[in-house]
Legacy VTK file of the C-alpha trace (Angstrom):
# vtk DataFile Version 3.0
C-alpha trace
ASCII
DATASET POLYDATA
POINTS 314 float
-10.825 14.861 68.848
-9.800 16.051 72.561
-11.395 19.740 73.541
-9.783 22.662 71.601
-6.869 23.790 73.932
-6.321 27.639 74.784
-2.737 28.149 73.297
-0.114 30.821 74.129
2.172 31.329 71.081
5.941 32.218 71.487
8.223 32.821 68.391
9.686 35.841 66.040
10.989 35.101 62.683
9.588 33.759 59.161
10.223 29.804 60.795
8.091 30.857 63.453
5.363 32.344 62.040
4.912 29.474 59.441
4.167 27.500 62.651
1.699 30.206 63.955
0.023 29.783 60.590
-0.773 26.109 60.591
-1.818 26.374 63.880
-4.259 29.191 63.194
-6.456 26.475 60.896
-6.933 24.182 63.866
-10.282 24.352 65.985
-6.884 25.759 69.117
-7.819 28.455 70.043
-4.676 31.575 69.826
-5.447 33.507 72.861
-1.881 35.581 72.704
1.163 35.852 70.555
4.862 36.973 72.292
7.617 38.337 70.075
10.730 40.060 70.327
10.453 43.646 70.819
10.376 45.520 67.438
13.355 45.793 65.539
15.254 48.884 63.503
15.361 47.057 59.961
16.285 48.002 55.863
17.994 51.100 54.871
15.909 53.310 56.617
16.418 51.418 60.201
12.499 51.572 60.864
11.625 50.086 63.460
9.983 47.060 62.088
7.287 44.190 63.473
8.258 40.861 63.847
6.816 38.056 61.669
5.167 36.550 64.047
3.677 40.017 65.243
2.729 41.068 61.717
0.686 37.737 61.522
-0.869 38.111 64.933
-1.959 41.682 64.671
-3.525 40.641 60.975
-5.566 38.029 62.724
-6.508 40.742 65.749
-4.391 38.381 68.174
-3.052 40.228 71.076
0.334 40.657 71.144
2.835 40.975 74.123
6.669 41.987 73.639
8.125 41.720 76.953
11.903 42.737 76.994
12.535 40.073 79.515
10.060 36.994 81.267
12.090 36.795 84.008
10.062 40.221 85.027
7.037 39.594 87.717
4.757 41.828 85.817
5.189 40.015 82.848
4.653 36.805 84.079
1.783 37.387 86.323
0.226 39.314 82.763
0.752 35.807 81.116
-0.652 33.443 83.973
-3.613 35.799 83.426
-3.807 34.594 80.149
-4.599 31.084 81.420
-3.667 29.092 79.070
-3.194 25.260 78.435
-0.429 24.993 76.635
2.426 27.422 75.390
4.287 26.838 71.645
7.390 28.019 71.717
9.490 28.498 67.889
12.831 30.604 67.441
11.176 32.895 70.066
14.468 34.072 71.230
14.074 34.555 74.904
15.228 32.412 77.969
11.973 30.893 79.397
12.308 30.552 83.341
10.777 28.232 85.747
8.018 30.207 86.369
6.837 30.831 83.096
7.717 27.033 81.984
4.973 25.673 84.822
2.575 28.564 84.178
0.188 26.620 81.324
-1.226 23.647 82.132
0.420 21.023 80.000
3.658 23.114 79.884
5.524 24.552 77.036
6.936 23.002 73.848
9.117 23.927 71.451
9.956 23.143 67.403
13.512 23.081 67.028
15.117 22.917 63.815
17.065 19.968 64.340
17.479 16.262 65.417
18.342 16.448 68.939
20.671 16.146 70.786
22.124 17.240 67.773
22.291 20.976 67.170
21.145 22.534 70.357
21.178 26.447 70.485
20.660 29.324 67.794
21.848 28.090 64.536
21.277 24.618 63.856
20.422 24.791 60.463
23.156 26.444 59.136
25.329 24.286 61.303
23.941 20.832 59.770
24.544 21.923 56.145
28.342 23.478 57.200
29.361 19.906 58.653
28.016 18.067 56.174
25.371 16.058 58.102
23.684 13.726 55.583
19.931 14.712 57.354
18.011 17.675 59.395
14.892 17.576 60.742
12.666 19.154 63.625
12.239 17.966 67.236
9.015 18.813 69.074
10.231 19.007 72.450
9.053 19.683 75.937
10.857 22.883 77.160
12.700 22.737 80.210
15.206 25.449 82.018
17.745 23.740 79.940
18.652 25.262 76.520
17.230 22.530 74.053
17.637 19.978 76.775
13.735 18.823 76.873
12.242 15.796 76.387
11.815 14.707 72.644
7.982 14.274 72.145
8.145 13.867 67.732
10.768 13.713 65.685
10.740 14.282 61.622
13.784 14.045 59.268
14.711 15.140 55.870
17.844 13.786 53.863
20.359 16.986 53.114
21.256 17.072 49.445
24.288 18.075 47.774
22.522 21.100 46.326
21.110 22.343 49.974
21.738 25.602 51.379
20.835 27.214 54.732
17.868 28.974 53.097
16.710 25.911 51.353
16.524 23.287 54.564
15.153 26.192 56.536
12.466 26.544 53.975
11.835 22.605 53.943
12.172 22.330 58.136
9.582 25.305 58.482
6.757 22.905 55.755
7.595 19.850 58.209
7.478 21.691 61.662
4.244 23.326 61.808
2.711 19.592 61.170
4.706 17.882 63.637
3.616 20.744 66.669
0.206 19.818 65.582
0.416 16.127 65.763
2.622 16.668 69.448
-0.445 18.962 70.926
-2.937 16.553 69.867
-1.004 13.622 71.651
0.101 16.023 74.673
-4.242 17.033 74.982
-5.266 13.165 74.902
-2.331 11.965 77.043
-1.141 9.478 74.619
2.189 11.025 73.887
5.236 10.482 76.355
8.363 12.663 75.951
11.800 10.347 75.311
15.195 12.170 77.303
17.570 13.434 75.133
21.051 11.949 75.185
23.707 14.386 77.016
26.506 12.510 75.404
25.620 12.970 71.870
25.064 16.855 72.083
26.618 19.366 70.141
25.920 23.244 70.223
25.056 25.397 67.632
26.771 28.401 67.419
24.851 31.848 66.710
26.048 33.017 63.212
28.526 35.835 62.700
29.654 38.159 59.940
33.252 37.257 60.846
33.028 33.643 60.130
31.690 34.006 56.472
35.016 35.623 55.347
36.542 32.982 53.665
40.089 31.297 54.879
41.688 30.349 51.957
43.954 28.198 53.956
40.763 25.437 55.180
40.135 22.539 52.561
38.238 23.110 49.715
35.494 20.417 50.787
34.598 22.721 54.033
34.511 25.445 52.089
31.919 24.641 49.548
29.712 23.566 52.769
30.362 26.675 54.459
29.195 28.402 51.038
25.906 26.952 51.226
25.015 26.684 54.842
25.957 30.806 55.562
23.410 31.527 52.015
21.121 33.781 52.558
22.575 34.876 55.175
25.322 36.201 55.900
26.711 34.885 52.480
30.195 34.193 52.436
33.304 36.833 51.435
36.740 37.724 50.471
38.358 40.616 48.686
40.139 40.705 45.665
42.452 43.425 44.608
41.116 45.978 47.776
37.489 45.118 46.674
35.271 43.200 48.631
33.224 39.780 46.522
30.770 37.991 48.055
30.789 34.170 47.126
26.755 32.911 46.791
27.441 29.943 45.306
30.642 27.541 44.653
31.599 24.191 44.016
34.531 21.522 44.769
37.387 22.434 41.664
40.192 20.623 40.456
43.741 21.832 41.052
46.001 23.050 43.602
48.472 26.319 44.734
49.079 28.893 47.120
45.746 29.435 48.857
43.567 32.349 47.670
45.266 32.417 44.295
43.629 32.178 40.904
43.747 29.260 39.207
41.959 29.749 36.075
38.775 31.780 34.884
36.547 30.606 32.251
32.475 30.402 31.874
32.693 27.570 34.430
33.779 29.553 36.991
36.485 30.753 39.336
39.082 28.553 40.361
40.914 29.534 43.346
43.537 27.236 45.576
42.576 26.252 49.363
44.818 24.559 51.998
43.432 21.563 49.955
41.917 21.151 46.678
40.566 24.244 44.616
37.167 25.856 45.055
35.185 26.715 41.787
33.023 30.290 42.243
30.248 29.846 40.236
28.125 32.818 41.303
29.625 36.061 43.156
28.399 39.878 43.709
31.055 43.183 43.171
30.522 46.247 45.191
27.321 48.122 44.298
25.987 45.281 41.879
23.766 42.379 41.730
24.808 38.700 42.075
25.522 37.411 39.204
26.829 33.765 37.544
30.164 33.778 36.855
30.014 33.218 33.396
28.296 36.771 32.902
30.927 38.730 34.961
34.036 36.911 32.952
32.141 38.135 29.648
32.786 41.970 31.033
35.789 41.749 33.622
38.152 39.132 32.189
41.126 41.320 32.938
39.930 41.655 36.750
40.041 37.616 37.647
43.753 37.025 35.683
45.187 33.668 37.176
47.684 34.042 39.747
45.630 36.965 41.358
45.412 36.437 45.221
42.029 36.682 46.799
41.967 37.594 50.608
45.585 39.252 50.612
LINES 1 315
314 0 1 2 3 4 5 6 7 8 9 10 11 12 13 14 15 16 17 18 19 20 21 22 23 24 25 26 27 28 29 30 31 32 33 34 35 36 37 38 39 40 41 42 43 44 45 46 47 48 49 50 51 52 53 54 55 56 57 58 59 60 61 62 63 64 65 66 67 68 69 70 71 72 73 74 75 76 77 78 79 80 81 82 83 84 85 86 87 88 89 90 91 92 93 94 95 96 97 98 99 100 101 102 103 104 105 106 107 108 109 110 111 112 113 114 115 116 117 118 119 120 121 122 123 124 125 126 127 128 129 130 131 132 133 134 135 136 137 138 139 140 141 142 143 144 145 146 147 148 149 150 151 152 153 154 155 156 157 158 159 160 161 162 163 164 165 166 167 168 169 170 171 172 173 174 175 176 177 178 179 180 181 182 183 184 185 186 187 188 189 190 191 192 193 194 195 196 197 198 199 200 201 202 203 204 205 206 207 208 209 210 211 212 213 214 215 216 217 218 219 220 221 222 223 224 225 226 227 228 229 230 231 232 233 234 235 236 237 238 239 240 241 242 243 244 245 246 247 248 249 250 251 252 253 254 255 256 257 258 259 260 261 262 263 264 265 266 267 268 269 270 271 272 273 274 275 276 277 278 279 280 281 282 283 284 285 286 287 288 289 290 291 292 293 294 295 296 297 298 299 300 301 302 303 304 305 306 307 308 309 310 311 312 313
């Protein structure tokens, strides 16, 4: 075992502090954790800690919450810090130059995908919406490129069928936090060498929006089952029917065909509504003010609400 390194960690949400975790019960030593500023959050908009900060402060790590590293101050405040190494996870903020070549052996980063594949701020969801048949994490060395550095460990996962965003995010953050620790102890001893990404063979995933998750009627059926999945938990996928707005949590691929958005047929199975091709089944939706609930359950009370030939999204 190579000397216990003095480690700077870098991240914000759940993902991230699952990393910060299993690094916590190696002989590295944390000497500072930076996270996004805190955030106004729930129904009362309190400002709320991070993940990753509510972790460090429990563990009497000193935080830092710089609103930018591209500010002097806060990069002479973390070449203070000395460290030999900085982990970087879903931190959210553009690393420069500077700050890249402060620690001794750099800074790398656990991205939540197989690069090139997947670069940028969603690539989870993004896997499971284009119906990639794996996902897996990259430890990479960070460079002033977004996602562009050098691939030090790579671990995969097969996607299932059944997946959803929240359920490959889950999975990604159990296989992560053991692949940074296996890349640091390779970086300390010298015996791991990074491998340069493919340009070619990029793609670039989009940051997720509220907008996207309404549901065109109009796309395939196919798509929309994926897109289903990949935006649950978040931001869950919706249409309106009759002036009221229904979130979709979980669908499948139906049989049958019609003007797109119209009811098919309703039954205990679900919801069977046309698309530009094919019919999508809901099996599990959520009315204004209530809970989500299988479809089966809501049919038993609201029959007359979900007649066939009903247009959702007009």
């Amino acid at each position: 075992m190579t000397e216990p390194l003095r480690i700077v960690f870098a991240g914000t949400p759940e993902f991230a502090a699952e990393h910060l975790k299993a690094l916590l019960d190696t002989p590295h030593q944390i000497i500072a954790v930076y996270s996004q500023p805190d955030r106004p959050a729930g129904r009362g908009q309190k400002l709320t800690p991070s993940p990753v900060k509510q972790l460090a402060v429990q563990h009497d790590i000193p935080v830092y919450q710089p609103l930018t590293l591209r500010d002097p101050d806060a990069q002479a405040e973390l070449a203070a810090l000395k460290p030999d190494l900085m982990v970087v996870v879903a931190y959210g903020l553009i690393l420069p130059q500077v700050v890249l070549d402060t620690p001794r052996l750099g800074c790398i980063n656990s991205h939540a995908s197989l690069l090139p594949r997947w670069r940028g701020a969603a690539p989870i969801q993004r896997a499971v919406q284009a119906g990639d048949a794996e996902s897996g994490v990259t430890v990479m060395q960070m460079e002033a490129g977004l996602d562009t550095g050098p691939m030090l460990l790579k671990v995969s996962t097969p996607i299932s069928a059944e997946d959803t965003g929240g359920t490959l995010h889950d999975r990604l953050a159990t296989l992560g936090p053991k692949a940074v620790i296996e890349a640091i102890s390779g970086l300390a001893d010298g015996s791991l060498k990074g491998e340069v990404q493919d340009d070619s063979l990029a793609t670039y995933a989009h940051k997720l929006n509220k907008d996207e998750a309404r549901i065109d009627w109009t796309r395939p059926a196919v798509e929309l089952e994926r897109l289903v999945r990949a935006f649950h938990p978040w931001p869950i996928c919706h249409s309106t029917l009759q002036g009221e707005a229904l979130k979709i949590h979980a669908a499948e691929v139906g049989e049958g065909k019609g003007v797109p958005g119209t009811i098919l047929s309703a039954d205990k199975q679900g919801l069977t509504v046309a698309c530009g091709e094919g019919a999508l089944r809901l099996t599990r939706l959520q009315l204004p003010g209530g809970k989500a609930l299988n479809f089966s359950d809501l049919f038993n009370s609201r029959r007359e609400q979900f007649a066939p030939g009903l247009v959702l999204g007009a």
